[in-house]
MMTF fields as JSON, N, C-alpha, C and O atoms, coordinates in Angstrom:
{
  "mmtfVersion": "1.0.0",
  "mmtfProducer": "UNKNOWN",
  "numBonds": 443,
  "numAtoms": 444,
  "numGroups": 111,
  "numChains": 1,
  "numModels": 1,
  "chainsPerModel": [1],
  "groupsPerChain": [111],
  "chainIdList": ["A"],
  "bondAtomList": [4, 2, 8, 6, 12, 10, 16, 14, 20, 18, 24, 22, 28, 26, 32, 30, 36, 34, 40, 38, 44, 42, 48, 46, 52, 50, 56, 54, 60, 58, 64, 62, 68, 66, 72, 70, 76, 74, 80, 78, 84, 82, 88, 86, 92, 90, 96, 94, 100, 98, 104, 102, 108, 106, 112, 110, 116, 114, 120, 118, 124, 122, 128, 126, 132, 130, 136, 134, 140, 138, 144, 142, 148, 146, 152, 150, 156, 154, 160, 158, 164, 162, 168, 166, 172, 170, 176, 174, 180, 178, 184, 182, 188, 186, 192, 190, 196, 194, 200, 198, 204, 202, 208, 206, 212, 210, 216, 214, 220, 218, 224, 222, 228, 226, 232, 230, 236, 234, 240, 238, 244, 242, 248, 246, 252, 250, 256, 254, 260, 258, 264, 262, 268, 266, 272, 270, 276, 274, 280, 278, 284, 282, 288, 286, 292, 290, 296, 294, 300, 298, 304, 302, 308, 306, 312, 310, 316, 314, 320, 318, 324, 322, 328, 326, 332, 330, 336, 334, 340, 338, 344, 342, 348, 346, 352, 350, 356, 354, 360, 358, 364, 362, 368, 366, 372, 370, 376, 374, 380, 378, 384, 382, 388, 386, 392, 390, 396, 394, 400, 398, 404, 402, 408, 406, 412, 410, 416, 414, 420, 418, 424, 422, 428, 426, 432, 430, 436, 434, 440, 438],
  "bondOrderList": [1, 1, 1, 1, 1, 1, 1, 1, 1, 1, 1, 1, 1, 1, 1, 1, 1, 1, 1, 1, 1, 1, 1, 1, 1, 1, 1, 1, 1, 1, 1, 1, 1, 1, 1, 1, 1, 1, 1, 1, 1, 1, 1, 1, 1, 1, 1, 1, 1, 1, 1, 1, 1, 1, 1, 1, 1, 1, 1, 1, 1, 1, 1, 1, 1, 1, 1, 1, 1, 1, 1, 1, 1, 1, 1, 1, 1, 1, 1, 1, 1, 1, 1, 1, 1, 1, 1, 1, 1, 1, 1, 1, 1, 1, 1, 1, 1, 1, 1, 1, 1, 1, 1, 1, 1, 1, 1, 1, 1, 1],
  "groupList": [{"groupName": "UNK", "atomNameList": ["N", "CA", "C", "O"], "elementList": ["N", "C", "C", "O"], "formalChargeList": [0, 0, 0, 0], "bondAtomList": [1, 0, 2, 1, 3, 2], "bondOrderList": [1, 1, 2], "singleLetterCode": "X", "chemCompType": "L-PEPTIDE LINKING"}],
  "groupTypeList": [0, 0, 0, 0, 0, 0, 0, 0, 0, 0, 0, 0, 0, 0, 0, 0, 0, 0, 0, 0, 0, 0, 0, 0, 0, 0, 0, 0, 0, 0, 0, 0, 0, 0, 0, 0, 0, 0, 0, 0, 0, 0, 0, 0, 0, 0, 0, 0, 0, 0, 0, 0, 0, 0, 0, 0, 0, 0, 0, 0, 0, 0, 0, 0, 0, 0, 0, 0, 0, 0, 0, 0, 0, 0, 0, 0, 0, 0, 0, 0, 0, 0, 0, 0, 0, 0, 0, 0, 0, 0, 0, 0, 0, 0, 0, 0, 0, 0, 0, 0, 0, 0, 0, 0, 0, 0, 0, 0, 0, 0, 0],
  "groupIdList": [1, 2, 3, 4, 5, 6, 7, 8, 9, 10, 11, 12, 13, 14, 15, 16, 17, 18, 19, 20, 21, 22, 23, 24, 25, 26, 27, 28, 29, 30, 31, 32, 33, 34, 35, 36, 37, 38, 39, 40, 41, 42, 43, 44, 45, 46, 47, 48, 49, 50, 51, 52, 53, 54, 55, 56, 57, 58, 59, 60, 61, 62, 63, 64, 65, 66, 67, 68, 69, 70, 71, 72, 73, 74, 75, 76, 77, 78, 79, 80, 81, 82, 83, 84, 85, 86, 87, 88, 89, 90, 91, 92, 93, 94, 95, 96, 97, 98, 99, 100, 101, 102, 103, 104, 105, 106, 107, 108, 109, 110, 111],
  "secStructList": [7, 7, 2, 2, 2, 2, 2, 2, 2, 2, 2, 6, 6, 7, 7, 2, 2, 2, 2, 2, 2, 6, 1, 1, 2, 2, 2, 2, 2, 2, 2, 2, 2, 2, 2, 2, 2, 7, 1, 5, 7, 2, 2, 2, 2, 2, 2, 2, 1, 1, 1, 7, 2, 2, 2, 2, 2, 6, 6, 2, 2, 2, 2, 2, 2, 6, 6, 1, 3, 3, 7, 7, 3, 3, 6, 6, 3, 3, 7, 5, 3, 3, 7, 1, 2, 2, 2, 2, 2, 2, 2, 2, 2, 2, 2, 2, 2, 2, 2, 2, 2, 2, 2, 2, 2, 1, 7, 1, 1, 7, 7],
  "xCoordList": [134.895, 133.868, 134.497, 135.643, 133.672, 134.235, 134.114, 133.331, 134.91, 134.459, 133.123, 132.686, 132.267, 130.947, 130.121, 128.982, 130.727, 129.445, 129.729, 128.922, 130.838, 130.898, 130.411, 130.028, 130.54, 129.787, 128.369, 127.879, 127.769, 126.15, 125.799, 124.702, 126.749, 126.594, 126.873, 126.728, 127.132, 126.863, 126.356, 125.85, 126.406, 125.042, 123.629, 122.738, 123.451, 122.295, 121.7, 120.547, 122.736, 122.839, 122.837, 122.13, 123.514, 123.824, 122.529, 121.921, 121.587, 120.312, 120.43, 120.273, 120.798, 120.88, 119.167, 119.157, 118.264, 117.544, 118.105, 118.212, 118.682, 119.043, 119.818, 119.518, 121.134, 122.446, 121.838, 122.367, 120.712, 120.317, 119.555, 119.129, 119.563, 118.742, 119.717, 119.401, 120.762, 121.568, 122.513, 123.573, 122.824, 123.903, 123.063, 123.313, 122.36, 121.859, 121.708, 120.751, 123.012, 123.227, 121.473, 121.053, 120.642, 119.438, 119.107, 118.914, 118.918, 118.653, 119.428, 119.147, 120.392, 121.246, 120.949, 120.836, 120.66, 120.46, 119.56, 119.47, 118.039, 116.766, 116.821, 115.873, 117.734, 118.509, 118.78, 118.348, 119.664, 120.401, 119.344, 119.289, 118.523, 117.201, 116.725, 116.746, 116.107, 115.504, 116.245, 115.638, 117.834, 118.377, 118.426, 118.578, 118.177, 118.144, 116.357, 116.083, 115.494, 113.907, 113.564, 112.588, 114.011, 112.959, 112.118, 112.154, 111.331, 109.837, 108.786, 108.028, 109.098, 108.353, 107.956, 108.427, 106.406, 105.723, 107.028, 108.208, 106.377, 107.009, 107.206, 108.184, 105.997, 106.525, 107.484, 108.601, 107.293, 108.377, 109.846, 110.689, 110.077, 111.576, 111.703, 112.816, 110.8, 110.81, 111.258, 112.036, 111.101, 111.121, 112.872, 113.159, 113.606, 114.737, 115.362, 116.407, 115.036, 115.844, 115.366, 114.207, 116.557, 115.775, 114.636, 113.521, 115.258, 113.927, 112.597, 112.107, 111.827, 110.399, 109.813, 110.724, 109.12, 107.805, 107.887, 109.068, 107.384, 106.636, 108.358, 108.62, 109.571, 110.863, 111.429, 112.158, 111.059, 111.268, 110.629, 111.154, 109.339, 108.331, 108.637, 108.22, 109.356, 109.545, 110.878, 111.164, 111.818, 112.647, 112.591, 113.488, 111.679, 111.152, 110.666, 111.161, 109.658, 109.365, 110.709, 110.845, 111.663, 112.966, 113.586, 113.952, 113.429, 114.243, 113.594, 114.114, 112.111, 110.928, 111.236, 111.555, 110.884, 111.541, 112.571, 112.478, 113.519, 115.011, 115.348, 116.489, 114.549, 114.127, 115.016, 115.568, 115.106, 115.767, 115.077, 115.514, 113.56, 112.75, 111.66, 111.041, 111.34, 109.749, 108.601, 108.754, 107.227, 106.15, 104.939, 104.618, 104.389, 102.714, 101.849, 102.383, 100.787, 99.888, 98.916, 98.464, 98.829, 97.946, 96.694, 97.137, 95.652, 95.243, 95.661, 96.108, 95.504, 95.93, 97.276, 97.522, 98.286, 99.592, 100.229, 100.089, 100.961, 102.447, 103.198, 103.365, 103.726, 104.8, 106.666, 106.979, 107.011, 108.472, 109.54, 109.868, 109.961, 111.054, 112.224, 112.008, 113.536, 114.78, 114.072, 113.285, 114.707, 114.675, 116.042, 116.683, 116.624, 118.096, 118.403, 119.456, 117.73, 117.673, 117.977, 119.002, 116.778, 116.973, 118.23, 118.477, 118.642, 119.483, 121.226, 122.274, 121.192, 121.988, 122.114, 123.031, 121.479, 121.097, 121.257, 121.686, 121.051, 121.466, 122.848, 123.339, 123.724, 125.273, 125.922, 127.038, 125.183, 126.119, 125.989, 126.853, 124.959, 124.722, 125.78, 126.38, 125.808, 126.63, 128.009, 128.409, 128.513, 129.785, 130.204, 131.066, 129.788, 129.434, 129.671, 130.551, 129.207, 129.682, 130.63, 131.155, 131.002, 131.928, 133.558, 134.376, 133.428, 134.638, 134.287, 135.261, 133.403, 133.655, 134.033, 134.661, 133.618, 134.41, 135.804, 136.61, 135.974, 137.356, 138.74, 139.636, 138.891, 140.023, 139.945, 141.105, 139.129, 138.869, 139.171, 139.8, 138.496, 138.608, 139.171, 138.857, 140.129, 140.717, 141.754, 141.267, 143.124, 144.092, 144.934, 144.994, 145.376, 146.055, 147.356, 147.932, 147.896, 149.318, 148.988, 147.949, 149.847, 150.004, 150.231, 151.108, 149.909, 150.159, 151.252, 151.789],
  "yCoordList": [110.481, 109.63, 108.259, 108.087, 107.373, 105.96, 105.479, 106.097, 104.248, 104.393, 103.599, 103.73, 102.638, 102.477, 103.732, 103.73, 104.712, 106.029, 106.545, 107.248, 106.198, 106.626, 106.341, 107.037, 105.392, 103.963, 104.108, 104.054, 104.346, 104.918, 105.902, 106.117, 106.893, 108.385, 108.22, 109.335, 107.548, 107.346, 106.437, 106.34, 105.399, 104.45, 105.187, 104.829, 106.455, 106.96, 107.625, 107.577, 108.181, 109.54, 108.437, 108.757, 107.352, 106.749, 106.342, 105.906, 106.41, 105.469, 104.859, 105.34, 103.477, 102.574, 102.589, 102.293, 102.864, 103.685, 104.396, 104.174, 105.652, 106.801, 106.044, 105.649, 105.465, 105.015, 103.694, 103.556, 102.971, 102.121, 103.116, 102.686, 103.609, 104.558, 105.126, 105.251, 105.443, 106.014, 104.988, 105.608, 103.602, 102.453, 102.156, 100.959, 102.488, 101.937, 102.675, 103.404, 102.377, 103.383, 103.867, 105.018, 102.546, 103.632, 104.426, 105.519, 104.551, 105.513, 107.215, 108.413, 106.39, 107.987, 108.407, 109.629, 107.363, 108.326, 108.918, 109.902, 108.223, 108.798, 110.266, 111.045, 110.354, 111.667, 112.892, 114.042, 112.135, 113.499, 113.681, 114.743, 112.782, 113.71, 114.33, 115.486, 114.308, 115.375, 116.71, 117.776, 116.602, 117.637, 118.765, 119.981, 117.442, 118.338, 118.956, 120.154, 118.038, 118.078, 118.878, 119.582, 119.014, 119.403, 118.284, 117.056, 119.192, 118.144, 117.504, 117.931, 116.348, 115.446, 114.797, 114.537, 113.746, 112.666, 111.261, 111.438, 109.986, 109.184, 108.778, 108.15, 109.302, 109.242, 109.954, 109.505, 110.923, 111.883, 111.484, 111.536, 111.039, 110.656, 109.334, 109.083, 108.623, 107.255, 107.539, 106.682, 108.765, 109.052, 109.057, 108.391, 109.29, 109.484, 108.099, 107.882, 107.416, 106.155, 105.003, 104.937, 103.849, 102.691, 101.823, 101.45, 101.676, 101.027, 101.217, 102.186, 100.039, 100.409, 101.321, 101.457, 101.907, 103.121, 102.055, 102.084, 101.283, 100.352, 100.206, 100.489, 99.54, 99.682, 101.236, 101.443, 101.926, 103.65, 104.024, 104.559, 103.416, 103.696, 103.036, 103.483, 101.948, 101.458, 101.687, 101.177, 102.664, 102.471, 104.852, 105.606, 105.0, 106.33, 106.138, 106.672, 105.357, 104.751, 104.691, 105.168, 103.969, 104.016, 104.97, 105.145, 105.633, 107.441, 107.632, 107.67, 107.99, 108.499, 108.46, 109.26, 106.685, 106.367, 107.014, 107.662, 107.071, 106.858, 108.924, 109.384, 109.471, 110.68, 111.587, 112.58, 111.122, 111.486, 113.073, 114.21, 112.209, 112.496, 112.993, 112.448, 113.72, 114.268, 113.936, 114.254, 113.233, 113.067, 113.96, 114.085, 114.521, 115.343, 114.654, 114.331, 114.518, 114.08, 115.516, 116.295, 115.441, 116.259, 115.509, 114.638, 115.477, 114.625, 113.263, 112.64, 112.673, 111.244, 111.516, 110.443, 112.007, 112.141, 112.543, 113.633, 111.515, 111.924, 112.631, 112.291, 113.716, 114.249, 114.041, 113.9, 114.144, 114.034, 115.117, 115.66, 115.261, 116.576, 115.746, 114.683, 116.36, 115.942, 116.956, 117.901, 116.3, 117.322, 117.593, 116.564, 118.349, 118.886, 119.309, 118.869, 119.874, 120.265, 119.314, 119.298, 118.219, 117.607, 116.084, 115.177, 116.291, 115.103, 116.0, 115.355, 117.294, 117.847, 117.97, 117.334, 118.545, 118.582, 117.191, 117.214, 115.852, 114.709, 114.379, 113.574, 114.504, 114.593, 115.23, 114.921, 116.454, 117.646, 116.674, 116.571, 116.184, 115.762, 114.395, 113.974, 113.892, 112.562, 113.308, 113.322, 113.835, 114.578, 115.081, 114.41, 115.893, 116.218, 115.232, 115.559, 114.025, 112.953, 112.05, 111.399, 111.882, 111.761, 112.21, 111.618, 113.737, 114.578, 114.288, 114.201, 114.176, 114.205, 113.046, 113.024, 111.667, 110.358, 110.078, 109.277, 110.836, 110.095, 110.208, 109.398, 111.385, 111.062, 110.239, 109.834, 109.457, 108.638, 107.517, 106.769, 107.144, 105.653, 105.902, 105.104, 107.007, 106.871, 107.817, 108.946, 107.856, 108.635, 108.554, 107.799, 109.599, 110.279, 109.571, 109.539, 109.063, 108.556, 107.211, 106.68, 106.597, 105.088, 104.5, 105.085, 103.583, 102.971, 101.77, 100.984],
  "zCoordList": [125.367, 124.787, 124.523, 124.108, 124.794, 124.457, 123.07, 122.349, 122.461, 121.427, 121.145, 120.002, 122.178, 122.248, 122.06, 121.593, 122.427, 122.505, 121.124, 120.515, 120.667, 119.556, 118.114, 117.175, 118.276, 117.713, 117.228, 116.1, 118.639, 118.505, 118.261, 117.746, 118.606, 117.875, 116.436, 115.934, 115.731, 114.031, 113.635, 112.517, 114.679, 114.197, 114.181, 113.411, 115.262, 115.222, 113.794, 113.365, 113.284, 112.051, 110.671, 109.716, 110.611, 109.678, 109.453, 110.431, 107.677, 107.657, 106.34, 105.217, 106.806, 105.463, 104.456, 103.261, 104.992, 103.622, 102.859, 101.653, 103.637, 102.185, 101.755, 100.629, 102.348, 101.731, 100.316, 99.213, 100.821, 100.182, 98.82, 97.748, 98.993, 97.752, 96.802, 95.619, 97.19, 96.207, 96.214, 96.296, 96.174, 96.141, 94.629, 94.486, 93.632, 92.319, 91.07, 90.811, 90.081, 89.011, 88.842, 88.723, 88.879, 87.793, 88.844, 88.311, 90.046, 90.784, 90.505, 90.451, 90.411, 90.29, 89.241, 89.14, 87.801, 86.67, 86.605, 85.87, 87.83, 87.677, 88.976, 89.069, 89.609, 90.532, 89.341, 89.271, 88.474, 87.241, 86.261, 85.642, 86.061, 85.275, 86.101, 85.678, 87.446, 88.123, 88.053, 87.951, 88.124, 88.368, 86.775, 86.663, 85.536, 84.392, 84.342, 84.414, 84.228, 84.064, 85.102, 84.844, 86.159, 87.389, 87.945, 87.865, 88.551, 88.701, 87.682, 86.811, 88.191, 86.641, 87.08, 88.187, 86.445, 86.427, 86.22, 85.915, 86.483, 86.356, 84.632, 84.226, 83.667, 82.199, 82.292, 82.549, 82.143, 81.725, 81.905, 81.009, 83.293, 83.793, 82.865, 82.404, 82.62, 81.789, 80.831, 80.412, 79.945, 78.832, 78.891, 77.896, 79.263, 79.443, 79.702, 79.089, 80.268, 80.794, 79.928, 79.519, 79.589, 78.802, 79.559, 79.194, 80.584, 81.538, 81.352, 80.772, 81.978, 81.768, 82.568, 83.385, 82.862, 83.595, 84.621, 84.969, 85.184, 86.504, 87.326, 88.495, 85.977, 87.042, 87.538, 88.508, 86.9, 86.654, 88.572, 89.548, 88.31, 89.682, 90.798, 91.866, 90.77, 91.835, 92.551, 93.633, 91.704, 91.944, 92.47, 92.847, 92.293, 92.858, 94.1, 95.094, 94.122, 95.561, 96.498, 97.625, 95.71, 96.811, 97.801, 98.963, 96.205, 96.909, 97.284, 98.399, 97.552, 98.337, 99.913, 100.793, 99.747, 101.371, 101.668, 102.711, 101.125, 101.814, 101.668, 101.628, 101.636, 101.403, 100.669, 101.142, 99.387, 98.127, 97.327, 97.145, 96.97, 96.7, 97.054, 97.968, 96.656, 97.359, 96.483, 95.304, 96.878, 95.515, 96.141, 97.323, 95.019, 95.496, 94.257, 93.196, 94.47, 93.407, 93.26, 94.099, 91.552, 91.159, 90.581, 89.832, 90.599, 90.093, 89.976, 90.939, 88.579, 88.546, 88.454, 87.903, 88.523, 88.055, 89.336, 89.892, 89.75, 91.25, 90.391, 89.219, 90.949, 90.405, 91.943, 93.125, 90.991, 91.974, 91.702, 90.647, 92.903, 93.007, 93.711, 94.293, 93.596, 94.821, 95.978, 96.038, 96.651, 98.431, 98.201, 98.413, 97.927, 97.589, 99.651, 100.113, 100.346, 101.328, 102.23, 102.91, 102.258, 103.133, 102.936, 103.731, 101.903, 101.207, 101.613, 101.589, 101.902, 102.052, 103.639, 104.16, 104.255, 105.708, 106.197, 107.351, 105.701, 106.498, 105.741, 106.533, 104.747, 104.815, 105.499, 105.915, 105.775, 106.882, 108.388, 109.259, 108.363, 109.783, 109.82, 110.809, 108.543, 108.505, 109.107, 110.271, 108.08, 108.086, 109.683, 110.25, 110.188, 111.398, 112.249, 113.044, 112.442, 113.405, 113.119, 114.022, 111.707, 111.425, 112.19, 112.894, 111.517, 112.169, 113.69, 114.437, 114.083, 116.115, 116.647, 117.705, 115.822, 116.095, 115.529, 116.002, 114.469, 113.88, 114.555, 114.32, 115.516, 116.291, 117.108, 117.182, 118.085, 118.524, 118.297, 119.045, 116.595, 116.021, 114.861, 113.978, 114.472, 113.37, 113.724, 113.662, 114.111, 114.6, 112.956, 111.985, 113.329, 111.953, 112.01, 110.922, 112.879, 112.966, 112.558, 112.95, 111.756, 111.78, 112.7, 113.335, 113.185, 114.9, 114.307, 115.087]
}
């Protein structure tokens, strides 16, 4: 493999969404309440963080995209979950192309 092919084989896997989603303490702190609360409305997680509810929401929206998060609406109320699965399943996949490029573009010997 060249290291152009290699290149694109983790440029493919790599998605600066997710990465952009978890690069922001309040994100992560609004990650470790899910992991204490469960599935919760956007009060609820508010209730926990100093931030306001609307920065709380927009910053759910993030993880949403960048597929952190999962939202279902019940009525008037979105609720949000982690995708523990699929947030796990695309590190393995990171990891994974990782190890298949790094001898290539990262040799264990000091040159």
């Amino acid at each position: 493999m060249s290291r152009q092919a290699a290149a694109d084989r983790v440029a493919g896997i790599l998605d600066a969404q997710f990465f952009r989603a978890l690069c922001e303490p309040v994100r992560i702190e609004i990650i470790l309440v899910l992991i204490r609360k469960g599935r919760s409305d956007v009060g609820a997680i508010a209730e926990e963080l100093p931030q306001d509810r609307s920065v709380i929401s927009r910053h759910l929206q993030v993880l949403e995209r960048g597929g952190i998060v999962c939202a279902s609406q019940e009525g008037r109320h979105v609720f949000y979950e982690l995708d523990a699965l699929a947030s796990i399943q695309r590190f393995e996949a990171i990891l994974g192309q990782l190890k298949a490029v790094l001898p290539l573009c990262c040799p264990a010997e000091p040159r």
